[in-house]
C-alpha positions as CSV (number, residue, x, y, z in Angstrom):
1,X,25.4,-64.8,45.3
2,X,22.3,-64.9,43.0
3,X,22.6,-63.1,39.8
4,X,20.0,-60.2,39.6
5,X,18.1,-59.6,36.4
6,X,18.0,-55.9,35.4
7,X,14.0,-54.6,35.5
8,X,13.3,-52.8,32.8
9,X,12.6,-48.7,33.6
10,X,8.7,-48.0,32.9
11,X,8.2,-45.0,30.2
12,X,7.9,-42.5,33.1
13,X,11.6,-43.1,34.5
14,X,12.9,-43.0,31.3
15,X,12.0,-39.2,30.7
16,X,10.1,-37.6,27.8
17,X,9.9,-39.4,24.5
18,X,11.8,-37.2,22.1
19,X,9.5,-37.4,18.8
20,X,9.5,-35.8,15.8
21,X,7.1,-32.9,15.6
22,X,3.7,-33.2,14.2
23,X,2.3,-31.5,11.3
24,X,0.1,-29.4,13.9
25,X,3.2,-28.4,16.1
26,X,3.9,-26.1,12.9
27,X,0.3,-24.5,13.0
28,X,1.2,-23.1,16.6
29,X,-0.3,-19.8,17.1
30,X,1.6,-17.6,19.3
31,X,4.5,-18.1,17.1
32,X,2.7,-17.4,13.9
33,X,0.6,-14.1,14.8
34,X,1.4,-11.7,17.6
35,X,-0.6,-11.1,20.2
36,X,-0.4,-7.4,21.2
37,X,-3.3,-5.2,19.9
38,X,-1.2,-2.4,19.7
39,X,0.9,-3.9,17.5
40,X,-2.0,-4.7,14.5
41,X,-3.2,-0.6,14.7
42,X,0.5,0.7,14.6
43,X,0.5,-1.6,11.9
44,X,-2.5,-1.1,9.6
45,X,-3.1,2.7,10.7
46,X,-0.3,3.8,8.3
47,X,-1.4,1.6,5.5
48,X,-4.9,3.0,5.9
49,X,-3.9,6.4,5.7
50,X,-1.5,5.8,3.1
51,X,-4.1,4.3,0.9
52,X,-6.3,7.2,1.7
53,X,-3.6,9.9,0.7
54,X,-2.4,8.1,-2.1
55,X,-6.6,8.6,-3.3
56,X,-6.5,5.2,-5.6
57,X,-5.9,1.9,-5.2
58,X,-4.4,-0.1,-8.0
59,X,-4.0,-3.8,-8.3
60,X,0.2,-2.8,-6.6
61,X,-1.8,-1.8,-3.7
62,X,-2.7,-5.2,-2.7
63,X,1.1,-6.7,-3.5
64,X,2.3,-4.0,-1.0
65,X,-0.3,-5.2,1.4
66,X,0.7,-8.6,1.2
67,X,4.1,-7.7,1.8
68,X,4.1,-5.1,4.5
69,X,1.6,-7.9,6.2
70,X,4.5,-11.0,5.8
71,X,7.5,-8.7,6.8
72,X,5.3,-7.6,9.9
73,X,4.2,-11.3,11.1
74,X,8.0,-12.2,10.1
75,X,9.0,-10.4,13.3
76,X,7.2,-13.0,15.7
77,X,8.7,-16.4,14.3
78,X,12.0,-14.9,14.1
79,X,12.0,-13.5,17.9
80,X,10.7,-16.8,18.9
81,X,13.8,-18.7,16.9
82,X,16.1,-16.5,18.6
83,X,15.0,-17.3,22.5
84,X,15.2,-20.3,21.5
85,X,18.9,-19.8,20.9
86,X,19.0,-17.9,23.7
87,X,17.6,-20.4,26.0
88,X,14.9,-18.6,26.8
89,X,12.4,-20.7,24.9
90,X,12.1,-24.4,24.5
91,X,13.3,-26.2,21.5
92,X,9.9,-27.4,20.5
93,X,9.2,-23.9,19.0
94,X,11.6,-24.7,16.4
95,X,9.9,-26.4,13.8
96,X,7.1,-23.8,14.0
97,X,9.5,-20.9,14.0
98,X,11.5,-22.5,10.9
99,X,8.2,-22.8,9.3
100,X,6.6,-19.4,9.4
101,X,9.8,-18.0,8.5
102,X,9.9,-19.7,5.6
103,X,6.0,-19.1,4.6
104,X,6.3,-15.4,5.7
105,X,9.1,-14.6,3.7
106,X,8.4,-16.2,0.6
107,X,5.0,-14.1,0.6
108,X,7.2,-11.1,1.0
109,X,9.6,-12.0,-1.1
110,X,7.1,-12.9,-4.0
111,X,5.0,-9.6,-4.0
112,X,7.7,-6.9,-3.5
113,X,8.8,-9.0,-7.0
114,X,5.2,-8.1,-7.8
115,X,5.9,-4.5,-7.1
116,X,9.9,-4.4,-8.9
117,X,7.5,-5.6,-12.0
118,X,5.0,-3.3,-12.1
119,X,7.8,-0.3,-11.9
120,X,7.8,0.6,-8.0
121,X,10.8,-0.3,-7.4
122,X,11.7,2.7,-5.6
123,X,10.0,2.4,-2.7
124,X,12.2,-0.5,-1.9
125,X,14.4,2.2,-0.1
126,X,11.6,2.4,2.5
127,X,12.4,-0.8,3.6
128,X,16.4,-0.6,4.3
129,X,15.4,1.3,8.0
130,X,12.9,-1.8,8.2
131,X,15.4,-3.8,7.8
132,X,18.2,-2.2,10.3
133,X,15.7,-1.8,13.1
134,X,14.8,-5.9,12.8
135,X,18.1,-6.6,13.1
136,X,18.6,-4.3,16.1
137,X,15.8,-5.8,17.9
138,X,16.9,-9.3,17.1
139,X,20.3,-9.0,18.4
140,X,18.9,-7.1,21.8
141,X,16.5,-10.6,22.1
142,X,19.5,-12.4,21.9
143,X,20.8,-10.5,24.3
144,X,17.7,-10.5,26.2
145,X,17.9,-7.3,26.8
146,X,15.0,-6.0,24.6
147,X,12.6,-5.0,27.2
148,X,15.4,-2.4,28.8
149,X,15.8,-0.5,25.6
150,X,12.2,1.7,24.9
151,X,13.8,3.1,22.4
152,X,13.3,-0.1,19.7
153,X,9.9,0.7,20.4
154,X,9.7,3.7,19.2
155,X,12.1,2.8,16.1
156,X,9.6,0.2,15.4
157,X,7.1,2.1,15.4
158,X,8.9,4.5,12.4
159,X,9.3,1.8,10.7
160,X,5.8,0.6,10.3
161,X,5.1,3.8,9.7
162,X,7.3,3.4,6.2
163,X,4.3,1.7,5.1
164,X,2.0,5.0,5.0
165,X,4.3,6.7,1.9
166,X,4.9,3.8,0.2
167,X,1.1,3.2,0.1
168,X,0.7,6.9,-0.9
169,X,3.2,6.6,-3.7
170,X,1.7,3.3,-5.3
171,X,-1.9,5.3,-5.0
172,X,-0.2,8.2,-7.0
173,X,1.9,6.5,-9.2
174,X,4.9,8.5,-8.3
175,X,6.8,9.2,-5.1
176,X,5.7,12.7,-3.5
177,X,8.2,14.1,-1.6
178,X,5.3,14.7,1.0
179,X,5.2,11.1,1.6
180,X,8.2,11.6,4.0
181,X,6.2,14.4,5.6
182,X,3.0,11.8,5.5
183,X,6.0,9.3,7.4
184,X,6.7,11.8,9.9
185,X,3.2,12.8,11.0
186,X,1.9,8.8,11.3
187,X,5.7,8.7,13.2
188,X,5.0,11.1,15.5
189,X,1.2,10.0,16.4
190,X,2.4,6.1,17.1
191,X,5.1,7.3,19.3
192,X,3.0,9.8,21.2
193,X,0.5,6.6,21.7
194,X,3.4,4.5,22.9
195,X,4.7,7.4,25.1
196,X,1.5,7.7,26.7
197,X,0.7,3.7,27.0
198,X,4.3,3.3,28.9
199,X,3.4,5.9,31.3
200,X,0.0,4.1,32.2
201,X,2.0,0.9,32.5
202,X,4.1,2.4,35.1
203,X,1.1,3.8,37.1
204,X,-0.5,0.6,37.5
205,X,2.2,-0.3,40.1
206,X,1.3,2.1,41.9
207,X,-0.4,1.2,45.5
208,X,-1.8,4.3,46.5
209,X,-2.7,7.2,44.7
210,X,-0.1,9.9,43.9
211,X,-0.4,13.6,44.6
212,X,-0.4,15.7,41.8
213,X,3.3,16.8,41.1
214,X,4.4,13.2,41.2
215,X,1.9,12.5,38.7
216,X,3.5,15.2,36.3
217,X,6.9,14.5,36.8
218,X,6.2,10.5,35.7
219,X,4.1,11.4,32.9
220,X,6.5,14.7,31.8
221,X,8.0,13.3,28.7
222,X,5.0,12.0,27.5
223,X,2.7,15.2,28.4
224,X,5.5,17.2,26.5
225,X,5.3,15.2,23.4
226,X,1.5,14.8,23.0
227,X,1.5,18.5,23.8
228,X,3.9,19.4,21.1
229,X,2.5,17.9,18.3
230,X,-1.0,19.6,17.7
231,X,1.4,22.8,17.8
232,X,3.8,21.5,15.0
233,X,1.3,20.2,12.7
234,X,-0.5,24.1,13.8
235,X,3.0,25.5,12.1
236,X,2.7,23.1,9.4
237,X,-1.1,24.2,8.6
238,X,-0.1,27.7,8.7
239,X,2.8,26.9,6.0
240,X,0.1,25.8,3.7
241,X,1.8,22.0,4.0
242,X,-1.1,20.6,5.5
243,X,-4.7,21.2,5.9
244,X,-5.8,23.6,9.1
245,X,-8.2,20.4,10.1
246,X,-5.2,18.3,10.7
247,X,-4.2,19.8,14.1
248,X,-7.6,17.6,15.3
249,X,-6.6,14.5,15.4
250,X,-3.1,15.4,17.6
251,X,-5.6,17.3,19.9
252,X,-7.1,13.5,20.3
253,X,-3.9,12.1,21.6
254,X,-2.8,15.0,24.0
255,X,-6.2,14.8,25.6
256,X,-5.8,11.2,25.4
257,X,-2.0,11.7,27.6
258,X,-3.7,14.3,30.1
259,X,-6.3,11.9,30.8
260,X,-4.0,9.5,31.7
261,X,-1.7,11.3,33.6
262,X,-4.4,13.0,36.0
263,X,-6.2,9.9,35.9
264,X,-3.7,7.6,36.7
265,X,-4.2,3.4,35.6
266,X,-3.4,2.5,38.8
267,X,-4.3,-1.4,39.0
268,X,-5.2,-2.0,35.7
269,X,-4.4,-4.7,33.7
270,X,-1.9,-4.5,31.0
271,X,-5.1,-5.6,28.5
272,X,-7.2,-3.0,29.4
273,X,-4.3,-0.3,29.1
274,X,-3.9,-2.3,25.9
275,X,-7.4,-2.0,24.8
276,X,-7.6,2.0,25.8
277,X,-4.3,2.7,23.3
278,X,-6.2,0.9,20.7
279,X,-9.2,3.0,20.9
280,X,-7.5,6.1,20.7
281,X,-5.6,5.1,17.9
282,X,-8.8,4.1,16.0
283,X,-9.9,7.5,16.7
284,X,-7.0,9.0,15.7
285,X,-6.8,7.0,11.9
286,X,-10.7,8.1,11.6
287,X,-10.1,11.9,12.7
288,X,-7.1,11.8,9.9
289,X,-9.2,10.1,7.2
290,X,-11.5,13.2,8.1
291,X,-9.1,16.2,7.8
292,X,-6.5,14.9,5.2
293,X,-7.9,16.5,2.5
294,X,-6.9,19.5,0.4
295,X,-4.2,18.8,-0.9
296,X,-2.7,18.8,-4.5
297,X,-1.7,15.4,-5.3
298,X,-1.1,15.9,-9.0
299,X,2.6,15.0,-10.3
Protein backbone atom coordinates (compact mmCIF):
# COMPACT_ATOMS: atom_id res chain seq x y z
CA UNK A 1 0.00 0.00 0.00
CA UNK A 2 1.37 3.49 -1.00
CA UNK A 3 1.34 6.04 1.63
CA UNK A 4 -0.97 9.00 0.66
CA UNK A 5 0.16 12.57 1.32
CA UNK A 6 -2.51 14.78 2.87
CA UNK A 7 -3.53 17.84 0.20
CA UNK A 8 -3.68 20.76 1.84
CA UNK A 9 -7.63 22.34 2.07
CA UNK A 10 -7.68 25.60 -0.25
CA UNK A 11 -8.91 28.86 1.79
CA UNK A 12 -12.51 28.25 0.58
CA UNK A 13 -12.87 24.68 2.38
CA UNK A 14 -11.40 25.87 5.29
CA UNK A 15 -14.39 28.32 6.05
CA UNK A 16 -14.28 32.11 6.84
CA UNK A 17 -11.12 33.60 8.07
CA UNK A 18 -11.91 34.75 11.62
CA UNK A 19 -9.98 38.28 11.81
CA UNK A 20 -9.93 40.88 14.01
CA UNK A 21 -12.29 43.71 13.18
CA UNK A 22 -11.15 46.75 11.35
CA UNK A 23 -11.10 50.19 12.54
CA UNK A 24 -14.03 50.81 9.98
CA UNK A 25 -16.21 47.70 11.30
CA UNK A 26 -16.66 50.28 14.39
CA UNK A 27 -17.87 53.21 12.08
CA UNK A 28 -20.96 50.94 11.05
CA UNK A 29 -23.97 52.87 10.54
CA UNK A 30 -27.07 51.12 11.36
CA UNK A 31 -25.69 50.37 14.71
CA UNK A 32 -24.67 53.87 15.42
CA UNK A 33 -27.82 56.00 14.34
CA UNK A 34 -31.31 54.68 13.92
CA UNK A 35 -32.99 54.54 11.09
CA UNK A 36 -36.77 55.26 11.69
CA UNK A 37 -37.92 58.89 10.99
CA UNK A 38 -40.34 58.69 13.45
CA UNK A 39 -38.02 58.10 15.90
CA UNK A 40 -35.74 61.59 15.26
CA UNK A 41 -39.39 63.94 15.46
CA UNK A 42 -40.54 62.11 18.67
CA UNK A 43 -37.24 62.94 19.60
CA UNK A 44 -36.40 66.59 18.83
CA UNK A 45 -40.24 67.82 18.88
CA UNK A 46 -40.23 67.88 22.69
CA UNK A 47 -36.81 69.53 22.92
CA UNK A 48 -38.09 72.13 20.48
CA UNK A 49 -41.00 72.97 22.31
CA UNK A 50 -39.27 72.79 25.49
CA UNK A 51 -36.82 75.33 24.36
CA UNK A 52 -39.58 77.34 23.12
CA UNK A 53 -41.53 77.36 26.52
CA UNK A 54 -38.71 77.62 28.55
CA UNK A 55 -38.36 81.35 26.30
CA UNK A 56 -34.27 81.37 26.73
CA UNK A 57 -31.56 79.42 25.92
CA UNK A 58 -28.53 79.40 28.11
CA UNK A 59 -25.20 77.87 27.62
CA UNK A 60 -27.15 74.36 30.00
CA UNK A 61 -29.33 74.29 27.12
CA UNK A 62 -26.83 72.94 24.79
CA UNK A 63 -25.34 70.30 27.74
CA UNK A 64 -28.94 68.92 27.89
CA UNK A 65 -28.95 68.70 24.20
CA UNK A 66 -25.91 66.80 24.00
CA UNK A 67 -27.21 64.55 26.53
CA UNK A 68 -30.82 63.88 25.64
CA UNK A 69 -29.10 63.30 21.93
CA UNK A 70 -26.33 60.45 23.50
CA UNK A 71 -28.98 58.76 25.80
CA UNK A 72 -31.28 58.64 22.60
CA UNK A 73 -28.63 57.06 19.97
CA UNK A 74 -27.54 54.85 23.16
CA UNK A 75 -30.78 52.90 22.61
CA UNK A 76 -29.58 51.54 18.99
CA UNK A 77 -26.02 50.11 20.03
CA UNK A 78 -27.39 48.63 23.03
CA UNK A 79 -30.48 46.76 21.23
CA UNK A 80 -28.04 45.64 18.62
CA UNK A 81 -25.51 44.17 21.59
CA UNK A 82 -28.41 42.42 22.95
CA UNK A 83 -29.60 40.33 19.64
CA UNK A 84 -26.43 39.67 19.45
CA UNK A 85 -26.85 37.74 22.74
CA UNK A 86 -29.86 36.64 21.72
CA UNK A 87 -28.71 35.10 18.58
CA UNK A 88 -30.59 37.15 16.61
CA UNK A 89 -27.69 39.15 15.21
CA UNK A 90 -24.18 38.14 14.17
CA UNK A 91 -21.31 38.54 16.27
CA UNK A 92 -19.59 40.94 13.95
CA UNK A 93 -21.81 43.72 15.36
CA UNK A 94 -19.98 43.48 18.51
CA UNK A 95 -17.10 45.60 18.24
CA UNK A 96 -19.35 48.36 16.83
CA UNK A 97 -22.03 47.91 19.45
CA UNK A 98 -19.16 47.94 22.34
CA UNK A 99 -17.97 51.06 20.68
CA UNK A 100 -20.91 53.33 20.46
CA UNK A 101 -21.78 52.37 23.81
CA UNK A 102 -18.93 53.52 25.07
CA UNK A 103 -18.78 56.96 22.90
CA UNK A 104 -22.53 57.55 23.59
CA UNK A 105 -22.41 57.28 27.11
CA UNK A 106 -19.41 59.11 27.97
CA UNK A 107 -21.05 62.12 26.03
CA UNK A 108 -23.99 61.68 28.29
CA UNK A 109 -22.28 61.06 31.05
CA UNK A 110 -19.95 64.17 30.66
CA UNK A 111 -22.73 66.81 30.05
CA UNK A 112 -25.47 65.91 32.61
CA UNK A 113 -21.96 66.55 34.84
CA UNK A 114 -22.20 69.78 32.89
CA UNK A 115 -25.69 70.27 34.11
CA UNK A 116 -25.12 68.88 38.16
CA UNK A 117 -22.41 71.92 37.80
CA UNK A 118 -24.18 74.59 36.70
CA UNK A 119 -27.06 73.72 39.53
CA UNK A 120 -29.78 71.70 37.51
CA UNK A 121 -29.38 68.96 39.14
CA UNK A 122 -32.97 68.33 39.62
CA UNK A 123 -34.12 67.52 36.55
CA UNK A 124 -32.05 64.40 36.90
CA UNK A 125 -35.42 62.89 38.26
CA UNK A 126 -36.70 63.18 34.70
CA UNK A 127 -34.52 60.71 33.68
CA UNK A 128 -35.23 57.66 36.27
CA UNK A 129 -38.58 56.69 33.96
CA UNK A 130 -35.95 57.03 30.98
CA UNK A 131 -34.11 54.79 32.53
CA UNK A 132 -36.80 52.00 33.68
CA UNK A 133 -38.49 52.04 30.23
CA UNK A 134 -34.71 51.17 28.49
CA UNK A 135 -34.43 48.56 30.63
CA UNK A 136 -37.92 47.18 29.89
CA UNK A 137 -37.36 47.38 26.29
CA UNK A 138 -33.98 45.70 26.57
CA UNK A 139 -35.07 42.77 28.41
CA UNK A 140 -38.26 42.27 25.86
CA UNK A 141 -35.23 42.27 22.88
CA UNK A 142 -33.75 39.67 24.76
CA UNK A 143 -36.69 38.04 24.82
CA UNK A 144 -37.44 38.91 21.43
CA UNK A 145 -40.51 39.72 22.13
CA UNK A 146 -40.45 43.50 21.64
CA UNK A 147 -42.43 43.85 18.59
CA UNK A 148 -45.65 41.94 20.48
CA UNK A 149 -45.78 44.51 23.24
CA UNK A 150 -47.12 48.17 21.64
CA UNK A 151 -47.16 49.34 24.71
CA UNK A 152 -43.06 50.12 25.04
CA UNK A 153 -43.88 52.20 22.29
CA UNK A 154 -45.91 54.30 23.74
CA UNK A 155 -43.78 54.28 27.08
CA UNK A 156 -41.01 55.41 24.88
CA UNK A 157 -42.59 57.79 23.55
CA UNK A 158 -43.28 59.45 27.37
CA UNK A 159 -40.12 59.23 27.88
CA UNK A 160 -38.73 61.30 25.15
CA UNK A 161 -41.14 63.44 25.99
CA UNK A 162 -39.13 64.04 29.54
CA UNK A 163 -37.02 66.06 27.41
CA UNK A 164 -39.74 68.97 26.72
CA UNK A 165 -39.72 70.09 30.82
CA UNK A 166 -36.41 69.62 31.38
CA UNK A 167 -35.69 71.93 28.42
CA UNK A 168 -38.32 74.31 29.85
CA UNK A 169 -36.83 74.33 33.28
CA UNK A 170 -33.17 75.05 32.13
CA UNK A 171 -34.88 77.99 29.88
CA UNK A 172 -36.51 79.29 33.12
CA UNK A 173 -34.01 78.66 35.52
CA UNK A 174 -36.38 76.89 37.81
CA UNK A 175 -38.64 73.83 37.56
CA UNK A 176 -42.42 75.02 36.78
CA UNK A 177 -44.73 72.67 37.98
CA UNK A 178 -46.31 73.19 34.44
CA UNK A 179 -43.50 71.46 32.99
CA UNK A 180 -45.25 68.10 33.87
CA UNK A 181 -48.36 69.48 32.29
CA UNK A 182 -45.95 70.66 29.18
CA UNK A 183 -44.79 66.52 29.59
CA UNK A 184 -48.19 65.45 29.35
CA UNK A 185 -49.44 67.47 26.34
CA UNK A 186 -46.13 66.55 24.03
CA UNK A 187 -47.07 62.78 25.71
CA UNK A 188 -50.32 62.75 24.56
CA UNK A 189 -49.62 64.17 20.82
CA UNK A 190 -46.66 61.44 20.19
CA UNK A 191 -48.92 58.70 21.30
CA UNK A 192 -51.86 59.84 19.24
CA UNK A 193 -49.27 59.90 16.17
CA UNK A 194 -48.13 56.36 17.03
CA UNK A 195 -51.79 55.30 17.51
CA UNK A 196 -52.67 56.49 14.22
CA UNK A 197 -49.30 55.28 12.35
CA UNK A 198 -50.10 51.54 13.84
CA UNK A 199 -53.47 51.61 12.38
CA UNK A 200 -52.13 52.59 8.83
CA UNK A 201 -49.71 49.76 9.22
CA UNK A 202 -52.37 47.32 9.69
CA UNK A 203 -54.37 48.61 6.64
CA UNK A 204 -51.77 48.10 4.32
CA UNK A 205 -52.40 44.34 4.51
CA UNK A 206 -55.32 44.75 3.42
CA UNK A 207 -56.15 43.18 -0.20
CA UNK A 208 -59.26 44.74 -0.97
CA UNK A 209 -60.95 47.66 0.28
CA UNK A 210 -62.97 47.51 3.53
CA UNK A 211 -66.49 48.68 3.99
CA UNK A 212 -66.96 51.33 6.17
CA UNK A 213 -67.80 49.80 9.74
CA UNK A 214 -64.69 47.56 9.48
CA UNK A 215 -62.81 50.58 8.85
CA UNK A 216 -64.03 52.09 12.24
CA UNK A 217 -63.80 49.22 14.33
CA UNK A 218 -59.75 48.78 13.31
CA UNK A 219 -59.07 52.31 13.64
CA UNK A 220 -61.48 52.79 17.03
CA UNK A 221 -58.87 53.19 19.60
CA UNK A 222 -57.06 55.42 17.68
CA UNK A 223 -60.13 57.68 16.36
CA UNK A 224 -61.07 57.80 20.19
CA UNK A 225 -57.76 59.14 21.25
CA UNK A 226 -57.07 61.71 18.50
CA UNK A 227 -60.67 62.67 19.12
CA UNK A 228 -60.21 63.12 22.80
CA UNK A 229 -57.46 65.30 23.01
CA UNK A 230 -58.51 68.64 21.19
CA UNK A 231 -61.45 68.29 23.97
CA UNK A 232 -59.07 68.01 27.00
CA UNK A 233 -56.70 70.57 26.04
CA UNK A 234 -60.47 72.58 25.20
CA UNK A 235 -61.09 71.95 29.27
CA UNK A 236 -57.66 72.96 29.95
CA UNK A 237 -57.97 76.35 27.91
CA UNK A 238 -61.14 77.06 29.64
CA UNK A 239 -59.29 76.47 33.15
CA UNK A 240 -57.03 79.29 32.14
CA UNK A 241 -53.97 76.49 32.13
CA UNK A 242 -53.40 76.88 28.66
CA UNK A 243 -53.87 79.28 25.94
CA UNK A 244 -57.51 78.85 23.89
CA UNK A 245 -55.08 78.52 20.60
CA UNK A 246 -53.71 75.38 21.90
CA UNK A 247 -56.68 73.18 21.00
CA UNK A 248 -55.22 73.73 17.18
CA UNK A 249 -52.59 71.78 16.89
CA UNK A 250 -54.71 68.38 18.48
CA UNK A 251 -57.33 69.34 15.75
CA UNK A 252 -54.18 68.61 13.31
CA UNK A 253 -53.76 65.08 14.58
CA UNK A 254 -57.55 63.97 14.80
CA UNK A 255 -57.97 65.08 11.25
CA UNK A 256 -54.72 63.51 10.62
CA UNK A 257 -56.41 59.84 12.24
CA UNK A 258 -59.79 60.41 10.32
CA UNK A 259 -57.94 60.72 7.26
CA UNK A 260 -56.43 57.66 7.71
CA UNK A 261 -59.07 55.67 8.85
CA UNK A 262 -61.53 56.61 5.89
CA UNK A 263 -58.72 56.65 3.67
CA UNK A 264 -57.27 53.57 4.45
CA UNK A 265 -53.05 52.94 3.48
CA UNK A 266 -53.93 49.98 1.88
CA UNK A 267 -50.54 48.84 -0.05
CA UNK A 268 -48.34 51.35 1.07
CA UNK A 269 -45.05 51.01 2.03
CA UNK A 270 -44.02 51.15 5.61
CA UNK A 271 -41.66 54.45 4.36
CA UNK A 272 -44.25 56.25 3.02
CA UNK A 273 -46.61 55.58 6.19
CA UNK A 274 -43.29 56.62 7.77
CA UNK A 275 -42.86 59.78 5.90
CA UNK A 276 -46.86 60.83 6.40
CA UNK A 277 -46.36 60.55 10.49
CA UNK A 278 -43.47 62.73 10.04
CA UNK A 279 -45.18 65.43 8.32
CA UNK A 280 -47.87 65.66 10.62
CA UNK A 281 -45.75 65.75 13.44
CA UNK A 282 -43.76 68.65 11.85
CA UNK A 283 -47.01 70.39 11.61
CA UNK A 284 -47.95 69.65 14.86
CA UNK A 285 -44.40 71.15 16.57
CA UNK A 286 -44.99 74.38 14.23
CA UNK A 287 -48.87 74.81 15.11
CA UNK A 288 -47.58 74.57 18.98
CA UNK A 289 -44.66 76.92 18.55
CA UNK A 290 -47.66 79.14 17.17
CA UNK A 291 -50.27 78.94 20.01
CA UNK A 292 -47.99 78.43 23.14
CA UNK A 293 -47.95 81.62 24.15
CA UNK A 294 -49.63 83.53 26.99
CA UNK A 295 -48.51 82.26 29.61
CA UNK A 296 -46.78 83.62 32.90
CA UNK A 297 -43.47 82.08 33.12
CA UNK A 298 -42.17 84.28 35.91
CA UNK A 299 -40.94 82.31 39.17
Amino acid sequence: MHATHAIPASPSQLGPARTRPTRWSWFRRRIAVPGEHGSWVLFLSPLVLGVWAGGALPVATAYLLVAATAGFLLRQPITALVKVRSGTRPASDVPAACFWIAIYSLLAGLHVLGLVLRGFGSILVLALPAVLIMGWYVALVGRRAQRHQPGVELLGAGALSLAAPAAMWIGLGWADPRGWLLWVLVWAASAASIASTHVQLEQRTWTEPRPLRTRLHTGRSALIGAAALPLGVAVLAASGLVPALLVMPYLILAAETLQSVLRPARGRRPRQIGVRQLTTNVLFTVAFLLTWHGLDVAP
